[in-house]
N, C-alpha and C positions, 0 to 999 in steps of 0.2 A: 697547662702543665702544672701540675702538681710541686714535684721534686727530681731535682738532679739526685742520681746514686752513685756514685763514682764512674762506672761503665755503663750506666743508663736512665731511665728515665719513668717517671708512677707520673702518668695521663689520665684526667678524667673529661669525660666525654658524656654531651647531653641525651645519647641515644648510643644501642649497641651497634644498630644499622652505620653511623658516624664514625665510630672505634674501629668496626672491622674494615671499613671503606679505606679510611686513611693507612690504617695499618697495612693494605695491599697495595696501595700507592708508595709508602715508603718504601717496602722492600722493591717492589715493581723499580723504582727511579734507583734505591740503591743499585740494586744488579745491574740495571742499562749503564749506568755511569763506570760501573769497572768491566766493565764486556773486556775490555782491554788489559786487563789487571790479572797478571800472573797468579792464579788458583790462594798458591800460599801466602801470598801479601795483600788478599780482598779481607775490606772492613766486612764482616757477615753479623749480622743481628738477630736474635730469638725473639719472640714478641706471645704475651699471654695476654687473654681478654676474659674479664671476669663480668657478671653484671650481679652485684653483691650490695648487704649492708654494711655501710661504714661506721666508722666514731669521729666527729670532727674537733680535733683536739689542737691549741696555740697554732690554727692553719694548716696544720697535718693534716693526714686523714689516716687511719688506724681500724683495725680490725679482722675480722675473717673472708672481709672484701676484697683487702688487699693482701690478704696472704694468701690467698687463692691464684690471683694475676701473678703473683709473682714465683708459686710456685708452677703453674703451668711456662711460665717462661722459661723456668728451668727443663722442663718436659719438651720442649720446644725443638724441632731439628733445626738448625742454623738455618737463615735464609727464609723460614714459614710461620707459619702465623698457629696459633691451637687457642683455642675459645671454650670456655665452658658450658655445660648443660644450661642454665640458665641464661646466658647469652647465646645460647645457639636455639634456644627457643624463644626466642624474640626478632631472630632472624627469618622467620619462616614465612615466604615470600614476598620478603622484603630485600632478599640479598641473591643476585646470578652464578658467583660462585658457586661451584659445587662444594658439600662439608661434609667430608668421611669421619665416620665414627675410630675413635682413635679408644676407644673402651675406657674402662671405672679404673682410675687411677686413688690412690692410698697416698694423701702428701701429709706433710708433718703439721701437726699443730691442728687440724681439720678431720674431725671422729667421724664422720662417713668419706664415703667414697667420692672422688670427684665426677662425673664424665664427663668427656674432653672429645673433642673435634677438631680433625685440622680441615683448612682452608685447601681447596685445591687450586694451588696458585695458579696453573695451567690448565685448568681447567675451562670447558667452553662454556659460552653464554653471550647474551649481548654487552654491549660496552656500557661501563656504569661510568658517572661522573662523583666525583669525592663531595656529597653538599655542606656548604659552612653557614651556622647558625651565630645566631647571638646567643651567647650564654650568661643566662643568667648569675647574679652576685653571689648567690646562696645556694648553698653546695646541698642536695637532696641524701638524703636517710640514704634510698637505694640508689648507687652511682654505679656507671658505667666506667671500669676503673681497665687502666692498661699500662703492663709492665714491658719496655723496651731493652734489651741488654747488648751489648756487643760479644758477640761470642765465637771471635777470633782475639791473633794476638795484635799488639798494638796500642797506644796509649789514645783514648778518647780524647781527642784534645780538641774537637771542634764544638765539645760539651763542657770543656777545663779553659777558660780563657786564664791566661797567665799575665802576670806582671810586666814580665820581659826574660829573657834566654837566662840573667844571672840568677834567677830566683830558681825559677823551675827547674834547671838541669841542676840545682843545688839538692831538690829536693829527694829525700832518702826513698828508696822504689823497693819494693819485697815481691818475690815471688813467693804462695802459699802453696808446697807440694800434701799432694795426697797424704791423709796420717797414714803408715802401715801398721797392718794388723800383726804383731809378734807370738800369740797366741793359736794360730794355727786354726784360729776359727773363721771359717769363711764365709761365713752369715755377719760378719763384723766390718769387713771389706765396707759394706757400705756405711758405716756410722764411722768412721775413717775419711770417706768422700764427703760425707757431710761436717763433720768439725772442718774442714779445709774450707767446704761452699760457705760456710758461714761467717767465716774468720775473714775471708774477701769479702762478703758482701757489706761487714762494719767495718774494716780496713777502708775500702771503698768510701766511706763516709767522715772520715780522718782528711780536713783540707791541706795538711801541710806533708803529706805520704800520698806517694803514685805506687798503687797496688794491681800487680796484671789480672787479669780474667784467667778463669778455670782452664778454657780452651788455650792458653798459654799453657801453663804450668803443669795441666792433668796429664799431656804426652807422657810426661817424665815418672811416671806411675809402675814403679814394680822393676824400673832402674836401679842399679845401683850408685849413691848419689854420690855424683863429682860435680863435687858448690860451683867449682871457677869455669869445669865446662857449662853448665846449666845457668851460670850465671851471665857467661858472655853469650851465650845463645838466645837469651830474654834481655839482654841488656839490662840488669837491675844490679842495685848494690850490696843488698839484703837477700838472704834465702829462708823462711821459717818450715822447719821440717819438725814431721812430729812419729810419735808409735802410739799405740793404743792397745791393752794385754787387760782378757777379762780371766780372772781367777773366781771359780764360784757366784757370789753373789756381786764381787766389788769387780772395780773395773779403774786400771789407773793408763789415766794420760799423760804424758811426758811432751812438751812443745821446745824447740830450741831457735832462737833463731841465730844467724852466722853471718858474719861480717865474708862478702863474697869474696872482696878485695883480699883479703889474710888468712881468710879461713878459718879465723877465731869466733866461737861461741861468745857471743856475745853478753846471752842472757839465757836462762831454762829454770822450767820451773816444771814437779812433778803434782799431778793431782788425783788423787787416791780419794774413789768415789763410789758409795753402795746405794744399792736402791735398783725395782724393778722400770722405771721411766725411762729408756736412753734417753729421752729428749730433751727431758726437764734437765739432764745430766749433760747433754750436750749445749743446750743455751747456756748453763751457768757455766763449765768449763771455757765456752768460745771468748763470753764476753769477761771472764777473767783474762784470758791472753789478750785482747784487745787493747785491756784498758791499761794492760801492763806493757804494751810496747808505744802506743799513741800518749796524745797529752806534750805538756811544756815538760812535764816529771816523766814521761816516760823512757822510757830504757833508747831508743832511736834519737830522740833529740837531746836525752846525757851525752850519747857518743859525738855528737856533733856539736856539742859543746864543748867536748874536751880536744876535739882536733881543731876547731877553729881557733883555739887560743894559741895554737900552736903556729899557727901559721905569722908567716913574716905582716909588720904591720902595713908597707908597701902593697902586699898581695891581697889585701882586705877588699873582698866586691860587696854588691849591697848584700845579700841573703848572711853573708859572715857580720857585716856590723850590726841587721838584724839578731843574729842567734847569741854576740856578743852580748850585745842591751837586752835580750831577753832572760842571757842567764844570771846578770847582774839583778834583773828586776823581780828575778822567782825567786831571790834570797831575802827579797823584804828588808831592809835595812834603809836609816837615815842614808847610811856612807855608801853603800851599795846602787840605788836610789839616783844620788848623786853623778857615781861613776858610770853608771847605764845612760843618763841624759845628757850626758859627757858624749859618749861613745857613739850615741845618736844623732845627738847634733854632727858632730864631725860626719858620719855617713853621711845625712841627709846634703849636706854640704856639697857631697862629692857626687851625690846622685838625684839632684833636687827632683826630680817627678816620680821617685817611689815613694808609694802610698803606703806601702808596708812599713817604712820607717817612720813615716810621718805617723803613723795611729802609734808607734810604736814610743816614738819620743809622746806623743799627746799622753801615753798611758804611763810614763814616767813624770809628768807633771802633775798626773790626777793622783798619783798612787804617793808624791811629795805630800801634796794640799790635803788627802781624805785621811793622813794618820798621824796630821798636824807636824808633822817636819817643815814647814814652811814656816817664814814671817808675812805670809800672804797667801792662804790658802783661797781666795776668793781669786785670786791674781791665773792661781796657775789651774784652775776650773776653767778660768777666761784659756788661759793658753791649751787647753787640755779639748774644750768643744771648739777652736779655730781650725787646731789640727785635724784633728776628727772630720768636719767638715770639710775642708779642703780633701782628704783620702777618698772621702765618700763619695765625692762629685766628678770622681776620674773615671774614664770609661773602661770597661772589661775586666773591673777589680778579680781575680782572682780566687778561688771559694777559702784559700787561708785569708786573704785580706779582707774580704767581704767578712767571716768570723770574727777577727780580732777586730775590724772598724764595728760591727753591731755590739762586741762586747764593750768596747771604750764606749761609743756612743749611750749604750745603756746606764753606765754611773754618771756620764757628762748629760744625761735628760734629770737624773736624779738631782744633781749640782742645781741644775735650772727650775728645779721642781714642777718638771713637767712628766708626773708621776706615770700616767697613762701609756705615754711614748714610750717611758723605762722600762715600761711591761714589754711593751711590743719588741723594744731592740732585744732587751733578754730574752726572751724567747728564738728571736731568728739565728742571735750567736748558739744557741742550745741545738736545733736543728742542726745546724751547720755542723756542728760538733757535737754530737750527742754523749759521745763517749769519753770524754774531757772531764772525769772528775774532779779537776783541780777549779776548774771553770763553776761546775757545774755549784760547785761550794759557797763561792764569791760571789757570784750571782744571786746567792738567796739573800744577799743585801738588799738587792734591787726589792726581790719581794717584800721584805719587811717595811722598807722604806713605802711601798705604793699600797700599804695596809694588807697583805697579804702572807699576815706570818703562818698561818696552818698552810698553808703550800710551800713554803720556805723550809719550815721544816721537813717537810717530804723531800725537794732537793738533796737539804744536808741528809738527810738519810740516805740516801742513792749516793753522796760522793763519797760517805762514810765507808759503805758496803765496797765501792769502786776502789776507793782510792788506797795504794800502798803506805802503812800506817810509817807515822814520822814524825818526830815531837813537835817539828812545824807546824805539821798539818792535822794535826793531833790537838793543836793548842788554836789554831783556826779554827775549824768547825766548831771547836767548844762555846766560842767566844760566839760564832753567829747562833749558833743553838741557845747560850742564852740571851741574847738580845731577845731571839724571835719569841722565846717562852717568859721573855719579863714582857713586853706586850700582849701577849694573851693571857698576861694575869696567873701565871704558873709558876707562882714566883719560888719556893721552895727548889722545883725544878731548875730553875733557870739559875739560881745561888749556887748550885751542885756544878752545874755545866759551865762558870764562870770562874770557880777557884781553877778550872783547869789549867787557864789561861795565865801565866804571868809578865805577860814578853813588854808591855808598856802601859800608859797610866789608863786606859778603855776600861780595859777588865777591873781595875779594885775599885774607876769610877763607878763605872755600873751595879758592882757589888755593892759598892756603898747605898746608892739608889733604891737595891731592892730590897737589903737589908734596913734601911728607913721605912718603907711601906710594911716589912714586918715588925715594924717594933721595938725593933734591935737598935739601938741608934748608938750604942759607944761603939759596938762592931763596925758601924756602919760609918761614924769619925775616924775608927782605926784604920779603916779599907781609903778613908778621904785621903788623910795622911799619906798611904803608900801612893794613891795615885799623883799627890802633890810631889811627891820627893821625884819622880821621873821630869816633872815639868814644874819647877815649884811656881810660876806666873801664870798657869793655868787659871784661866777665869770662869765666871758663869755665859762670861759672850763668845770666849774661843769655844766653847758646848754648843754654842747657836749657832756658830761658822759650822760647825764640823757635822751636824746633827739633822739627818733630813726624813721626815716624814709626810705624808701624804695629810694625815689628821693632825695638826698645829695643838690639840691639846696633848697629844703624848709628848712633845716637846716639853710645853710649857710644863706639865706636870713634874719631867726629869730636874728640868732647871729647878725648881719648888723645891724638891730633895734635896738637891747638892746647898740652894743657898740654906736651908732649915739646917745645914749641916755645917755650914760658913765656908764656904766658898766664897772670896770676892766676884761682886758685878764684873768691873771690870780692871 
């Protein structure tokens, strides 16, 4: 198995013969086991089989391989299996099943046409056995790739292991309804079906949001929409409804989504968009609404911050002292800081075996020690990889806990200067949450720290683009954009991207630093100065506590600067 999707699953398989085999088996074993199971309440799955080339990227797999599997899943009638041309030519008596031609299907992203076969699940033949192979380590160019989906209603949950009942039922659920077309054009109907499949299927990929499948939510298509019937009918707390009106050449989308409980708009936003592409027009619109309701900054977890503070301090379960200490900790502050490992401690207290508070207090002690608010930043690195560790060793972690233990874990391998691991953890929190601008920002620390600032920078360019602009987060990325560009010697660059920053002594350190390597050096004592007066005991050793690289001369070189600048040793 490749990857969890929220409602499914991207399998790679060492032969096509393997793929379609197992694939008839599951559904085969699913239907016998609900024989019993009233029509409307059966789990029913789609299933697509591609045999394509991939791209093998941080343990993903990517490409026209898998966006073939996954779009034939979509093609798929619940309950059957549909395989493509290429995989249905590798079957060829190899497989008893009979395979009806299912004709040249037109999917998105893919400039010819597909053709597609379904399985005939009942169909005659002699009895075949599912065979299991050893697979090898090393994933091949051309893979046998297979998309799984559930496509009734109902929450995956035997794919979702959860924490425990106070987490989960905590967490915020959205139905995505069809967009309507308001323009009276009916060739539009379907890029309407499509901004909604798509907006599920990256929702879907959001660990701390339960997002229903299409076959939930699509009934409700060409309704007129009553939130709180539709809401208690899908059991969800969240509704995201949208329109879609093409005039001429532009074409604007409008998305809302609605607090199901009040009925209040919660958040909307309009996007006025020209150009002959729907699709290029559709990805960029989807994953704008995406990134603007998911995330720690996103519009769903603001609202649950601001009710959670509301609530009596008696009635606090674990998922609230979680959402408390995380909104203390996305303010960035000494005091703040403070008050969230406050806040965590106490939870943790009250609920010693959650793992989500435990990474959650560890990321309150790393996030004290990494911006020098401690008198012990080596102290609270030490308390910061216990926590972590102990989260990480619990069984059935959750795919929000599993996210935020690989992101803590990522700066706690940095602490340890165990650069290689920091790669690997940063990356699985990225997967995990791909669409986490906020994340995605912080993390190109990791990269610069394991020598890898040309890819660092591409992050901060991705959470740039993502993320909603904010003098925080504004003055954030500047400051990693210029760390990453004073190590690649961009130094002009990197001076430009660091005045942006003024929030403590980092930035006019740093400035000072690169402005010494230019030349400048009273600039470069007056940039010392500002950074001294935030911390006036700042020394050349608390730069070496604080300070982690993979290559030990870019260190030494910094320190070189500041003392040529007189900074005390220590």
């Amino acid at each position: 198995m490749i990857k969890l999707l929220g409602d499914g699953v991207l399998a790679e398989f060492a032969s096509v013969v393997d793929a379609a085999s197992c694939a008839v088996a599951m559904q085969n074993a699913v239907a016998a086991r609900q024989a019993g199971v009233p029509p409307q309440k059966r789990i029913v799955f789609r299933i697509g089989i591609n045999l394509g080339d991939v791209v093998v990227e941080s343990g993903d797999l990517l490409g026209d391989g898998v966006n073939i599997a996954a779009r034939l899943e979509q093609l798929c009638e619940p309950g059957g299996v549909l395989i493509s041309g290429t995989a249905y030519d590798h079957l060829q008596g190899k497989f008893t099943l009979p395979l009806d031609s299912a004709g040249d299907q037109q999917v998105k992203n893919i400039a010819r046409p597909v053709r597609t076969y379904r399985v005939r699940m009942n169909g005659d033949g002699r009895p075949w056995r599912l065979r299991l192979r050893q697979y090898s380590a090393h994933l091949r160019w051309a893979t046998v790739l297979v998309a799984v989906v559930l496509a009734a209603g109902g929450w995956f949950s035997f794919l979702r292991p959860s924490s425990g009942p106070s987490v989960t039922t905590a967490l915020p659920s959205v139905a995505v309804l069809p967009f309507n077309d308001t323009s009276g054009n009916a060739a539009l109907a379907y890029f309407g079906d499509g901004v909604a499949e798509d907006i599920i299927s990256m929702l879907s990929r959001v660990p701390d949001l339960k997002v229903l499948g299409r076959n939930s939510s699509f009934p409700f298509k060409g309704e007129p929409i009553d939130v709180h019937k539709i809401a208690a009918n899908l059991g969800v707390t969240h509704i995201l409804e949208g329109s879609i009106r093409k005039d001429a050449g532009r074409l604007r989308i409008v998305a809302q989504l609605v607090d199901a409980r009040t009925g209040e708009y919660v958040w909307a936003e309009r996007f006025d968009r020209s150009g002959t592409d729907p699709w290029e027009i559709q990805d960029e619109v989807t994953e704008k609404i995406v990134v603007a309701l998911a995330g720690d900054a996103g519009t769903l977890k603001k609202a649950q911050y601001r009710q959670v503070w509301g609530k009596d301090h008696t009635d606090l379960e674990e998922y609230d002292y979680y959402l408390r200490g995380n909104d203390l900790l996305v303010q960035l502050s000494p005091e703040t800081t403070e008050q969230a490992r406050q806040v965590l401690t106490e939870g943790l207290a009250k609920f010693p075996d959650s793992a989500l508070l435990r990474i959650k207090l560890g990321l309150a002690y790393f996030i004290r020690g990494w911006n020098g608010w401690s008198d012990n930043p080596t102290s609270d690195f030490r308390q910061a990889a216990g926590l972590a560790k102990e989260a990480m060793a619990q069984p059935a972690l959750s795919p929000m806990e599993r996210r935020s233990g690989h992101y803590l874990s990522a700066f706690v391998r940095v602490t340890e200067r165990k650069f290689a691991d920091a790669l690997v953890e940063a990356d699985a929190a990225i997967n995990l949450s791909p669409y986490d601008a906020q994340m995605l920002g912080a993390l190109s620390q990791v990269l610069i720290a394991g020598g890898k600032p040309a890819q660092a920078l591409e992050w901060i360019d991705r959470a740039e683009v993502r993320q909603a602009a904010s003098p925080q987060t504004t003055q954030e990325l500047a400051f990693y954009r210029g760390g990453a560009l004073a190590v690649e010697g961009r130094l002009e660059e990197s001076l430009a991207a660091l005045k942006v920053d003024q929030t403590d002594f980092f930035s006019p350190l740093m400035q000072a630093i690169v402005l010494n390597r230019l030349g400048r050096t009273e600039e470069a004592a007056t940039q010392l100065k500002k950074g001294l007066a935030f911390d006036p005991e700042f020394t050349q050793a608390k730069w070496r506590e604080l300070s982690f690289y993979s290559d030990p001369a870019i260190l030494e070189r910094e320190v070189a600067d500041l003392a040529s600048l007189g900074l005390p040793e220590k």
